[in-house]
N, CA, C and O atoms as a Tripos MOL2 file, in Angstrom:
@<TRIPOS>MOLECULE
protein
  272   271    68     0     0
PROTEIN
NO_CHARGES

@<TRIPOS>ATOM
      1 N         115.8840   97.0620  100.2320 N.3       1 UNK1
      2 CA        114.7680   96.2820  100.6960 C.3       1 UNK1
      3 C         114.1270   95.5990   99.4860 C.2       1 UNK1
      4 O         113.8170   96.2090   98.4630 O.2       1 UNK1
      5 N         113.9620   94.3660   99.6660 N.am      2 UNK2
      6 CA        112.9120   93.5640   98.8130 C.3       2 UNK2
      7 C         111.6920   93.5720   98.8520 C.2       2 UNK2
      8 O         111.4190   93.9180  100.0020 O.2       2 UNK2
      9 N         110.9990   93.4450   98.4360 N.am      3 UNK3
     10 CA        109.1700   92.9930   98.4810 C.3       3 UNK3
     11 C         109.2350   91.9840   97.8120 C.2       3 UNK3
     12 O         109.8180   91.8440   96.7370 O.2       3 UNK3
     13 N         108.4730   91.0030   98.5720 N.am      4 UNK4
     14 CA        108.1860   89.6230   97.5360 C.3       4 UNK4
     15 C         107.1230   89.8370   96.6960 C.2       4 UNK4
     16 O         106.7120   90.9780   96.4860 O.2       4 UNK4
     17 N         106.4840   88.5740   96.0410 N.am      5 UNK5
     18 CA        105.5300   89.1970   95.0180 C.3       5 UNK5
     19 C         104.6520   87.5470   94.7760 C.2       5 UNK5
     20 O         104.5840   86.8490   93.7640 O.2       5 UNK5
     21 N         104.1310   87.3620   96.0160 N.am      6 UNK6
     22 CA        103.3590   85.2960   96.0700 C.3       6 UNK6
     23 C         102.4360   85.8910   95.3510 C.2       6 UNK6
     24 O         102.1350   87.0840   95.3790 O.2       6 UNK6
     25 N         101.8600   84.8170   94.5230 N.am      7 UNK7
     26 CA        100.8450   85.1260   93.6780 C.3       7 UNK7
     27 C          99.5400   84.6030   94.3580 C.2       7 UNK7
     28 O          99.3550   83.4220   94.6520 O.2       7 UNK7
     29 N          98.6500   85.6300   94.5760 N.am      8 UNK8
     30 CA         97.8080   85.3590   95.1900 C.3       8 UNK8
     31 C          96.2290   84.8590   94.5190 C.2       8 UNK8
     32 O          95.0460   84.8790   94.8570 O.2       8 UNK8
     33 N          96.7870   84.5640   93.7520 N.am      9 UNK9
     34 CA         95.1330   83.8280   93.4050 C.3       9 UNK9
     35 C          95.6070   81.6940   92.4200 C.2       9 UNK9
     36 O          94.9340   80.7310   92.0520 O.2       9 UNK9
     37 N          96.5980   81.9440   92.4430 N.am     10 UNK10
     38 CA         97.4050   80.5000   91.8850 C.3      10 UNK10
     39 C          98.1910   79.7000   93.3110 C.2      10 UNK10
     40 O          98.3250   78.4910   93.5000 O.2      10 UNK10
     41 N          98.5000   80.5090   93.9270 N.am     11 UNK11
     42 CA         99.4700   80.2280   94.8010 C.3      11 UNK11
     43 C          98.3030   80.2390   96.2740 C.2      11 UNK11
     44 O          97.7550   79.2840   96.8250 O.2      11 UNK11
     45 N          98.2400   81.5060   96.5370 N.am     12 UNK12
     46 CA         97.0050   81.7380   98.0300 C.3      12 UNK12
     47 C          95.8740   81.1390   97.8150 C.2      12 UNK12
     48 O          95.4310   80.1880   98.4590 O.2      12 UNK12
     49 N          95.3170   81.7430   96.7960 N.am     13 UNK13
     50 CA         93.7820   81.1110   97.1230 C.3      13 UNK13
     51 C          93.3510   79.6740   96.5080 C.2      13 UNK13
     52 O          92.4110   79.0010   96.9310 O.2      13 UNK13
     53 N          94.2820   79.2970   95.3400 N.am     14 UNK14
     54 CA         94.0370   77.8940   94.7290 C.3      14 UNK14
     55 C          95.2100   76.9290   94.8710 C.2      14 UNK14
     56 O          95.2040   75.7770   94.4380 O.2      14 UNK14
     57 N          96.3150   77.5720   95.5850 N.am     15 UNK15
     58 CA         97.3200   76.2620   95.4760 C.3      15 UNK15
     59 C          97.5100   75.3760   96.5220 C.2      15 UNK15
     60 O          97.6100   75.9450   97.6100 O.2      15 UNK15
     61 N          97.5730   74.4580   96.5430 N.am     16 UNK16
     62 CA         97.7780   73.4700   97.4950 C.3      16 UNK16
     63 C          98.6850   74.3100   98.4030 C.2      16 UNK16
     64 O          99.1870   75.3960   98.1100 O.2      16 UNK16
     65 N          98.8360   73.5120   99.7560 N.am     17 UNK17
     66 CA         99.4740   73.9100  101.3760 C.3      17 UNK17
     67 C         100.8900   73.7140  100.7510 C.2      17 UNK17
     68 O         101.8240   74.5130  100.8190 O.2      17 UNK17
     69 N         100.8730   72.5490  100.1550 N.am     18 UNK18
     70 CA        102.7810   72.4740  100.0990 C.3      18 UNK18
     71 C         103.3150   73.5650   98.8100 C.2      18 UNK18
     72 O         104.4800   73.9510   98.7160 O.2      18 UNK18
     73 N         102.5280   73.8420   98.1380 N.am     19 UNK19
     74 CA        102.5690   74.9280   97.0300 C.3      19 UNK19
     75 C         103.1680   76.2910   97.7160 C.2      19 UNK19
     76 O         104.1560   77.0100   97.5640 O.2      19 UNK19
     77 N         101.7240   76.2280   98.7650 N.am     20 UNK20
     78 CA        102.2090   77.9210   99.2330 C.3      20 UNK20
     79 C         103.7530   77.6750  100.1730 C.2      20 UNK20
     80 O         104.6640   78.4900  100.3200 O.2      20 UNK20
     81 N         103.6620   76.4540  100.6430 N.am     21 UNK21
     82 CA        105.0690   76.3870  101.6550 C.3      21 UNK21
     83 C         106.4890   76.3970  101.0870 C.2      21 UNK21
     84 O         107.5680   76.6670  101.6160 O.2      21 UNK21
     85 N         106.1080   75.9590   99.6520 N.am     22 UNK22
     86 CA        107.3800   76.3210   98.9740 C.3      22 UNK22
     87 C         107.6800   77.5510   98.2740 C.2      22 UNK22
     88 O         108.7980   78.0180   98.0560 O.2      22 UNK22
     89 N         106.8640   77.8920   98.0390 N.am     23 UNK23
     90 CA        106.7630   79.1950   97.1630 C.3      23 UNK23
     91 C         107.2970   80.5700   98.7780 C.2      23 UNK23
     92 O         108.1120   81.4720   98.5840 O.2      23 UNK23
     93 N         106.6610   80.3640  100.0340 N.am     24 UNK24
     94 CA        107.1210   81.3540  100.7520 C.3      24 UNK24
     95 C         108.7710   80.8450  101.4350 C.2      24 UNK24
     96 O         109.2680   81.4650  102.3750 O.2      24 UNK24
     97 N         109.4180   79.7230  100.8260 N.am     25 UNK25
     98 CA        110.4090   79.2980  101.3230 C.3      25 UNK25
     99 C         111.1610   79.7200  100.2160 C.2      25 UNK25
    100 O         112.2750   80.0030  100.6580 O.2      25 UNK25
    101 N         111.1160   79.9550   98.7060 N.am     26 UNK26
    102 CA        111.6490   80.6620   98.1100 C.3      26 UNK26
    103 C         112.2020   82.0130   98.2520 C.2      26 UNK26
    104 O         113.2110   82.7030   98.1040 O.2      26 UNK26
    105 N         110.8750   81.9990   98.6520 N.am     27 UNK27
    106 CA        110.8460   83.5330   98.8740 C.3      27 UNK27
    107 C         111.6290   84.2940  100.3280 C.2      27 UNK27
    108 O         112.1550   85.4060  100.2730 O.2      27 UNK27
    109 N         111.5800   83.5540  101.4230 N.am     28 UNK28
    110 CA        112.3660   83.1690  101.9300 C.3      28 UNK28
    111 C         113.6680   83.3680  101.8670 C.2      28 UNK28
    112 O         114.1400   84.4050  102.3330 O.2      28 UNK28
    113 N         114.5380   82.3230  101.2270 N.am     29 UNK29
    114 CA        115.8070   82.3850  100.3810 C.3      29 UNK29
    115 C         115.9700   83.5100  100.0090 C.2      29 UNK29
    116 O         116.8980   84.0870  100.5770 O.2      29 UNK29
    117 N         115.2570   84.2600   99.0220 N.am     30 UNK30
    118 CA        115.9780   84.8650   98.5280 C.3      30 UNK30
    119 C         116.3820   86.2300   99.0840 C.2      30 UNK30
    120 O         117.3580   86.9290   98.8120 O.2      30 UNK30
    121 N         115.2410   86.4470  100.0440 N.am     31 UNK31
    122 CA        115.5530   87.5950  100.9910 C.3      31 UNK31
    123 C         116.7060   87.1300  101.6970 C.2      31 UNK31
    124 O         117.3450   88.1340  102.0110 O.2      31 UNK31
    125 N         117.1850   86.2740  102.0310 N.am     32 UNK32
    126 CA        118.4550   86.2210  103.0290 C.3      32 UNK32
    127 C         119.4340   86.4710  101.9140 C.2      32 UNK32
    128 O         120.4820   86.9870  102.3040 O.2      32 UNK32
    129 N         119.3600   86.2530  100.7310 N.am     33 UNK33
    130 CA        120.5160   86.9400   99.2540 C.3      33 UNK33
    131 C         120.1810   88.3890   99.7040 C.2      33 UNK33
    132 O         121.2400   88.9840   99.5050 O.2      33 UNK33
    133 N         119.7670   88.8030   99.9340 N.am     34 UNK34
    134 CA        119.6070   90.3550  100.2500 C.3      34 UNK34
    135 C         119.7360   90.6890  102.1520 C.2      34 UNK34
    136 O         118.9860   91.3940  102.8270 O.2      34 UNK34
    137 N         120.8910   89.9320  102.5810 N.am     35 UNK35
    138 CA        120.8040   90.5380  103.8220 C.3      35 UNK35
    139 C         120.0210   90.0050  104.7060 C.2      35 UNK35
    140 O         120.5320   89.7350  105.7930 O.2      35 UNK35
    141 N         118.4500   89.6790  104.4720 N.am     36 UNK36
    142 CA        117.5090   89.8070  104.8800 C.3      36 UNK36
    143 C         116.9350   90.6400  105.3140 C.2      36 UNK36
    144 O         116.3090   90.5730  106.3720 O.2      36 UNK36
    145 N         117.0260   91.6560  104.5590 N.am     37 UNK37
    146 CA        116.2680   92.4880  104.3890 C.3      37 UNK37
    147 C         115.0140   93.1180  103.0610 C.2      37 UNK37
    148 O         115.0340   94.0540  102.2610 O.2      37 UNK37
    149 N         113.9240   91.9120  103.4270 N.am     38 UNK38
    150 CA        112.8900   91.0980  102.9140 C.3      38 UNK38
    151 C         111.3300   91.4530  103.1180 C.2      38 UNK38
    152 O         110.6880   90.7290  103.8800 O.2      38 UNK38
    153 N         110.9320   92.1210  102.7200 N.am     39 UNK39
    154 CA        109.3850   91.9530  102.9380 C.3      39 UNK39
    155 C         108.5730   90.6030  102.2130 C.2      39 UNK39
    156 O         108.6220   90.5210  100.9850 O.2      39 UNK39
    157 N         107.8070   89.5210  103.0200 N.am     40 UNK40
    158 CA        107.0820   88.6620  102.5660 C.3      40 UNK40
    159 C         105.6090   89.5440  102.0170 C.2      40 UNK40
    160 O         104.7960   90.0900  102.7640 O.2      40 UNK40
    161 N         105.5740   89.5050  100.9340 N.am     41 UNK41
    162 CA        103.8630   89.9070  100.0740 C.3      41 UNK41
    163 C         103.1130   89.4960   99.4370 C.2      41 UNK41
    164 O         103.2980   88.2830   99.5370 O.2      41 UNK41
    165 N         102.0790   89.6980   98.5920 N.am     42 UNK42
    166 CA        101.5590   88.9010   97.5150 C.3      42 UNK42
    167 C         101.7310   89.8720   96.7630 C.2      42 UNK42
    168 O         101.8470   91.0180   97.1980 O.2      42 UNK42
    169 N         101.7820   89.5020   95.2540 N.am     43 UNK43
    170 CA        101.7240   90.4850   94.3950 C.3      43 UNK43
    171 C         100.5770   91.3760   94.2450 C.2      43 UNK43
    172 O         100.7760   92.5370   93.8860 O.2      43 UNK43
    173 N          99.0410   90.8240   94.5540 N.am     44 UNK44
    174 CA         98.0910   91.9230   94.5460 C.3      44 UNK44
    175 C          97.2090   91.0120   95.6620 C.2      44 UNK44
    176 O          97.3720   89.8680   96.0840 O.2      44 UNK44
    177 N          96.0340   92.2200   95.9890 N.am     45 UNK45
    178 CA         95.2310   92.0060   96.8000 C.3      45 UNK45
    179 C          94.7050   90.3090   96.9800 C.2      45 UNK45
    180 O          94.7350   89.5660   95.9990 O.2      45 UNK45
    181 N          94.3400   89.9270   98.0310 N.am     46 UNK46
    182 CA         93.8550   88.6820   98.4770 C.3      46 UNK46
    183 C          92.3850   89.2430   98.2380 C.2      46 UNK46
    184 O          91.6320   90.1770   98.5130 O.2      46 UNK46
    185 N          92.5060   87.7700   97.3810 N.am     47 UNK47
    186 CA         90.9550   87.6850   96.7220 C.3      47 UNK47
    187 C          89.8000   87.2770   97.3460 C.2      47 UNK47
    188 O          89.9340   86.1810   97.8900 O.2      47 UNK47
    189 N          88.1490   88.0370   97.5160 N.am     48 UNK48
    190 CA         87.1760   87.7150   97.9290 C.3      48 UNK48
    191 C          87.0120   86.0650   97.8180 C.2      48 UNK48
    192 O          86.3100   85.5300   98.6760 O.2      48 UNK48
    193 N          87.6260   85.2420   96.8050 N.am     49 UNK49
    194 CA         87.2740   83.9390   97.0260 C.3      49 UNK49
    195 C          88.3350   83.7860   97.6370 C.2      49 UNK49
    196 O          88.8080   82.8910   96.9360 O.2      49 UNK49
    197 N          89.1920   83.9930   98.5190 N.am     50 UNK50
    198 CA         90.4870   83.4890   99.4030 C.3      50 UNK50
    199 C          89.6780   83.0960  100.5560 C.2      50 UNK50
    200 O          88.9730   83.9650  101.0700 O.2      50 UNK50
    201 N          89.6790   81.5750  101.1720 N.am     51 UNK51
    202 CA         89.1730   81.5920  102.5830 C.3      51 UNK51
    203 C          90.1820   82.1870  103.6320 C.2      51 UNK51
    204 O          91.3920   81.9660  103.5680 O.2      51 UNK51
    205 N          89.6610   82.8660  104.4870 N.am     52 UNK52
    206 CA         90.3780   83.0470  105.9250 C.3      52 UNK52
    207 C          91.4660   82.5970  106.2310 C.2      52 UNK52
    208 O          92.5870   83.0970  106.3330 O.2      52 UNK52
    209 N          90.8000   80.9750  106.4670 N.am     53 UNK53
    210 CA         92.2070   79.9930  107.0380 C.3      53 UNK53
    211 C          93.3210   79.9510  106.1310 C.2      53 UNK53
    212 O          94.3830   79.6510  106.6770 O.2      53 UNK53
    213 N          93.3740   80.1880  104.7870 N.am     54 UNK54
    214 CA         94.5070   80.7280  103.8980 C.3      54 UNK54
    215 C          94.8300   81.4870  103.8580 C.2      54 UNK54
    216 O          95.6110   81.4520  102.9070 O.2      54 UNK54
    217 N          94.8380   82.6040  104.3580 N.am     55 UNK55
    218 CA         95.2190   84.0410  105.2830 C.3      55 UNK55
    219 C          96.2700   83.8860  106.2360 C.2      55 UNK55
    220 O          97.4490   84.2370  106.2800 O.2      55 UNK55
    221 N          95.3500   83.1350  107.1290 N.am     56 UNK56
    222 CA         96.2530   82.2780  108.7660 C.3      56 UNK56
    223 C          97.0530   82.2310  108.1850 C.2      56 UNK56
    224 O          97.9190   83.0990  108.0760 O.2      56 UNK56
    225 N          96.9780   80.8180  107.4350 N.am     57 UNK57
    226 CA         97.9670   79.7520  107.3470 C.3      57 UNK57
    227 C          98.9790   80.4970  106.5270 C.2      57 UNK57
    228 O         100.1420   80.5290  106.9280 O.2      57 UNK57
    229 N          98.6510   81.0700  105.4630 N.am     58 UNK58
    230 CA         99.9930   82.5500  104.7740 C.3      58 UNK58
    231 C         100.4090   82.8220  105.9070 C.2      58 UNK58
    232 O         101.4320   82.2510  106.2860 O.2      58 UNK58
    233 N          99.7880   83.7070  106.7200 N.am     59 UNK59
    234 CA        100.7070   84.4740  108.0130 C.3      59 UNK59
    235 C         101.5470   83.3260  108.9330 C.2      59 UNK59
    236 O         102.7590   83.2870  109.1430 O.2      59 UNK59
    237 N         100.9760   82.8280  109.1900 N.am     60 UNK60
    238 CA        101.7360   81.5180  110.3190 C.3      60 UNK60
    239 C         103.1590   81.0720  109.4850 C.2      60 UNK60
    240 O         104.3050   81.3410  109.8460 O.2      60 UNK60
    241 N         102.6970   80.2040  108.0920 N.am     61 UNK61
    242 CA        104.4250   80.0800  107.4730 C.3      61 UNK61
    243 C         105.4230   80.8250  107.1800 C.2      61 UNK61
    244 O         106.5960   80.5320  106.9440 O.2      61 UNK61
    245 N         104.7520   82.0540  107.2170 N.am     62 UNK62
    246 CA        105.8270   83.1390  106.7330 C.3      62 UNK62
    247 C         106.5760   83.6420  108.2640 C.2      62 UNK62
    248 O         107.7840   83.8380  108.4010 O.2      62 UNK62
    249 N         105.3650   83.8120  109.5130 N.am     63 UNK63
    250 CA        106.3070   83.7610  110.5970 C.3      63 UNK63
    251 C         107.4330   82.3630  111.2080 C.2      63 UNK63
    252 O         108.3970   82.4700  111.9660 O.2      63 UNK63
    253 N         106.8930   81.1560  110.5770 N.am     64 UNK64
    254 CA        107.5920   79.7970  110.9750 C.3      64 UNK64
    255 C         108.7750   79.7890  110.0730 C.2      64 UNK64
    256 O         109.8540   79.5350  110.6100 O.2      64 UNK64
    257 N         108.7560   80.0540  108.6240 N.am     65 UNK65
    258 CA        109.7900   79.7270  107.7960 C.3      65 UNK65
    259 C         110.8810   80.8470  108.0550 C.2      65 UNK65
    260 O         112.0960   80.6520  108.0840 O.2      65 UNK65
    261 N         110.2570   82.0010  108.2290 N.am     66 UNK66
    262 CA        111.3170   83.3320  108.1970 C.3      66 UNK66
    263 C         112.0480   83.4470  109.0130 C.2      66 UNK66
    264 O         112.9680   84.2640  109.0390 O.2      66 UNK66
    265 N         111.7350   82.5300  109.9580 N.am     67 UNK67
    266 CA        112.2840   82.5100  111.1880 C.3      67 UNK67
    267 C         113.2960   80.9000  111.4090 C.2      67 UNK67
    268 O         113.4730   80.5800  112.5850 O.2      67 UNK67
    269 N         113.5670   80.4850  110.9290 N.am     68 UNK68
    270 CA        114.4740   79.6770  110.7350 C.3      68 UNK68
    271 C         115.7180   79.2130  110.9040 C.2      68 UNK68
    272 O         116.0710   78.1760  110.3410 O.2      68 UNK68
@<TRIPOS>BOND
     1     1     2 1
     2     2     3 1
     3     3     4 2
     4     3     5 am
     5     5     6 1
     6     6     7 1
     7     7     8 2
     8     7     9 am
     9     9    10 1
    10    10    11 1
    11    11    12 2
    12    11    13 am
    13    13    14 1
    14    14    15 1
    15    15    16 2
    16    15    17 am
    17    17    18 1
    18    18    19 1
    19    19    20 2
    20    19    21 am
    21    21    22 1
    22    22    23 1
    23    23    24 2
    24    23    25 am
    25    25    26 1
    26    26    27 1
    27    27    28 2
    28    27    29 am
    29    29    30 1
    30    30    31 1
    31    31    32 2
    32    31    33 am
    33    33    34 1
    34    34    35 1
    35    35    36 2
    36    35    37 am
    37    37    38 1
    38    38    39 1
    39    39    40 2
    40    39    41 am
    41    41    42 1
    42    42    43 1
    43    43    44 2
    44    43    45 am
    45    45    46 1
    46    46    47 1
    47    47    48 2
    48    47    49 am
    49    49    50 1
    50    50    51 1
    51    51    52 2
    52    51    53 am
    53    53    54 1
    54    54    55 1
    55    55    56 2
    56    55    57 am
    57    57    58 1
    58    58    59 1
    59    59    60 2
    60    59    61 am
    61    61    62 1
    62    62    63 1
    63    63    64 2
    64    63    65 am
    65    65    66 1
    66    66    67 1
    67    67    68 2
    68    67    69 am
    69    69    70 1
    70    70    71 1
    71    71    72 2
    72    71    73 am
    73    73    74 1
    74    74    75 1
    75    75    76 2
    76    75    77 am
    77    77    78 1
    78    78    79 1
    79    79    80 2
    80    79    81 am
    81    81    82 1
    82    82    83 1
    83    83    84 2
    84    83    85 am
    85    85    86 1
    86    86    87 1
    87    87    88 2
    88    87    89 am
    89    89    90 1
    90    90    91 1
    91    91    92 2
    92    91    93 am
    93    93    94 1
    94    94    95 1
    95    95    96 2
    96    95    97 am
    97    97    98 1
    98    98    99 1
    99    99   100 2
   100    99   101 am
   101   101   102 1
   102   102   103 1
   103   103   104 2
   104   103   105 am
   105   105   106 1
   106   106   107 1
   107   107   108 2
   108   107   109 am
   109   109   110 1
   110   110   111 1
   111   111   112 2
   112   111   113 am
   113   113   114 1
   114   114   115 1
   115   115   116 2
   116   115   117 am
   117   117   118 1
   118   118   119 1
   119   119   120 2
   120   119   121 am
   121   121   122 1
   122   122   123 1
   123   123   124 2
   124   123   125 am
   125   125   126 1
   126   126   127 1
   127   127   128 2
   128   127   129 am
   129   129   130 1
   130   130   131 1
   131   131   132 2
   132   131   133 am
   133   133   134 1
   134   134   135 1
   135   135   136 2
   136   135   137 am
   137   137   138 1
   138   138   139 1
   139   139   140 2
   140   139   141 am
   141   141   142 1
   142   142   143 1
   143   143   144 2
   144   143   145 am
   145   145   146 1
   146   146   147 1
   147   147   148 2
   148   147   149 am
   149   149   150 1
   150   150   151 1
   151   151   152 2
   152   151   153 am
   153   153   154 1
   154   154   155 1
   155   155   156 2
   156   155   157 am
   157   157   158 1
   158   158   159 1
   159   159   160 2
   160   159   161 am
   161   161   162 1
   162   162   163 1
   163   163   164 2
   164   163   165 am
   165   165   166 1
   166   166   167 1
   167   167   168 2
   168   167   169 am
   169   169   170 1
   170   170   171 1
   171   171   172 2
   172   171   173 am
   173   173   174 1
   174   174   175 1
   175   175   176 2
   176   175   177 am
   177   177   178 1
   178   178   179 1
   179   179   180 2
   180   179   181 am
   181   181   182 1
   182   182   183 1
   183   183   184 2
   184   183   185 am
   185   185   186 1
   186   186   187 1
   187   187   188 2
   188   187   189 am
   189   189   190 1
   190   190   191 1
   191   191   192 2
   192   191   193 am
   193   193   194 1
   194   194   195 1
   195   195   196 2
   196   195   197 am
   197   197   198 1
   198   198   199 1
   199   199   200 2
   200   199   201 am
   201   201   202 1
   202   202   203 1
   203   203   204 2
   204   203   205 am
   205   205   206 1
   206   206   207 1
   207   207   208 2
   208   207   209 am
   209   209   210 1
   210   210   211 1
   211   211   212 2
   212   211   213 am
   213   213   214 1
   214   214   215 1
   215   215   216 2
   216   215   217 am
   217   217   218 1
   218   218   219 1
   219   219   220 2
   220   219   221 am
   221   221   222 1
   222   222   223 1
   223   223   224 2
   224   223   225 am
   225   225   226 1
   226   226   227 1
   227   227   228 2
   228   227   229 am
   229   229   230 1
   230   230   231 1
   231   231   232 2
   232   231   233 am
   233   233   234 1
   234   234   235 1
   235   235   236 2
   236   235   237 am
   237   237   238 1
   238   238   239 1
   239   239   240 2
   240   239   241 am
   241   241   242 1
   242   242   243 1
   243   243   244 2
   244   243   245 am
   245   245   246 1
   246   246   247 1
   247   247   248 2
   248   247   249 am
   249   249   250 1
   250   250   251 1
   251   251   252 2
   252   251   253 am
   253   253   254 1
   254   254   255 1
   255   255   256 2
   256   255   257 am
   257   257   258 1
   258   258   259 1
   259   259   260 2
   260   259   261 am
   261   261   262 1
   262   262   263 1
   263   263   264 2
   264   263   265 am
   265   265   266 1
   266   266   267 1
   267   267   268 2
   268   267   269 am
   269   269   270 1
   270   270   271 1
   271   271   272 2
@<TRIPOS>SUBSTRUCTURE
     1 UNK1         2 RESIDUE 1 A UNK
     2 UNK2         6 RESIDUE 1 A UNK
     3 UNK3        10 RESIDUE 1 A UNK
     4 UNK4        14 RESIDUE 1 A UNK
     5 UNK5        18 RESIDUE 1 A UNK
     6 UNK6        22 RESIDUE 1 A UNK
     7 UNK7        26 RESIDUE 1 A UNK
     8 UNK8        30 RESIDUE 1 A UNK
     9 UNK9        34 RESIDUE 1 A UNK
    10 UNK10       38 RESIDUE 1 A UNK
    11 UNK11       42 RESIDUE 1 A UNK
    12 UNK12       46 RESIDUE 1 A UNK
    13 UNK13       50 RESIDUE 1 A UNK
    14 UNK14       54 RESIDUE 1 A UNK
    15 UNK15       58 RESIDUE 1 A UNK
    16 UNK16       62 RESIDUE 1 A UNK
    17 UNK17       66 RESIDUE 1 A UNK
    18 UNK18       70 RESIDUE 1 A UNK
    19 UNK19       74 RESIDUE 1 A UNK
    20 UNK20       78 RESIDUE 1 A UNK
    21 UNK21       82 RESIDUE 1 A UNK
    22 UNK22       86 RESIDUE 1 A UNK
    23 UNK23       90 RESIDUE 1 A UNK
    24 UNK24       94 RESIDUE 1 A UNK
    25 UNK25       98 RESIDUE 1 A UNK
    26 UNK26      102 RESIDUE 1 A UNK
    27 UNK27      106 RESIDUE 1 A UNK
    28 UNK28      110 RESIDUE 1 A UNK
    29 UNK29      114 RESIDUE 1 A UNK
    30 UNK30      118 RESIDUE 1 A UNK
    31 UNK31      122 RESIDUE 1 A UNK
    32 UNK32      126 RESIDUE 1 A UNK
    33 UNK33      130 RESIDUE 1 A UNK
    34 UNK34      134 RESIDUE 1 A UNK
    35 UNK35      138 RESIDUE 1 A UNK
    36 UNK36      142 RESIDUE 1 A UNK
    37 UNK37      146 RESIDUE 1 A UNK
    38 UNK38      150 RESIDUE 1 A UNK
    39 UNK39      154 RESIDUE 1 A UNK
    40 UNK40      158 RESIDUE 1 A UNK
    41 UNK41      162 RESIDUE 1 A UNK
    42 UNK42      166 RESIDUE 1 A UNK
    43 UNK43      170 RESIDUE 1 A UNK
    44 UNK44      174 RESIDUE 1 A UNK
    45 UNK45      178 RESIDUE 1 A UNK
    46 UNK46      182 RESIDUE 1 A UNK
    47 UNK47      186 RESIDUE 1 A UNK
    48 UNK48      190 RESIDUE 1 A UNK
    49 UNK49      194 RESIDUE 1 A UNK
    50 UNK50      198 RESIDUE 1 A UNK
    51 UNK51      202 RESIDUE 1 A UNK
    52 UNK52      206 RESIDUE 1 A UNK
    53 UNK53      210 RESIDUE 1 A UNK
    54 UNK54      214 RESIDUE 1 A UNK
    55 UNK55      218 RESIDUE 1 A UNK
    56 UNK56      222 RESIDUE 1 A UNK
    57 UNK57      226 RESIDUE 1 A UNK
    58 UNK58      230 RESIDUE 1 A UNK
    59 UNK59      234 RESIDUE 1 A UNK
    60 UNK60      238 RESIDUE 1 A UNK
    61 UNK61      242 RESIDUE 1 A UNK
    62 UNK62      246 RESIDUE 1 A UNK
    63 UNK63      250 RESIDUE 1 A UNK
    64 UNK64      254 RESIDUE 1 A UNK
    65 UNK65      258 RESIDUE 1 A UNK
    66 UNK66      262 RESIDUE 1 A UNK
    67 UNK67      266 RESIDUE 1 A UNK
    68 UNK68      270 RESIDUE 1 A UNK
């Protein structure tokens, strides 16, 4: 099993939409090099300055892309 490791304060809470969409499409990839057998994560806790809707929107691409 993999664990990914999105960086959550460059990537989640400050990077642009197409940032995080590529970065969980990497991530993505590379779990299917492993089978797919993949956990999507951040490397550490989601930060008090993370809004919400960058939460969603993490959860929503990771169910849209993973699913592919």
């Amino acid at each position: 099993m993999v664990l990914g490791n999105l960086d959550a304060v460059g990537v989640l809470q400050s990077g642009s939409e197409e940032r995080l969409k590529a970065e969980i499409r990497r991530q993505v990839a590379a779990g299917r090099c492993n089978n797919s057998r993949f956990i999507l994560s951040l490397g550490s806790p989601v930060t008090p300055a993370t809004p919400i809707e960058r939460v969603r929107l993490y959860c929503d691409l990771g169910h849209e892309l993973g699913t592919d």
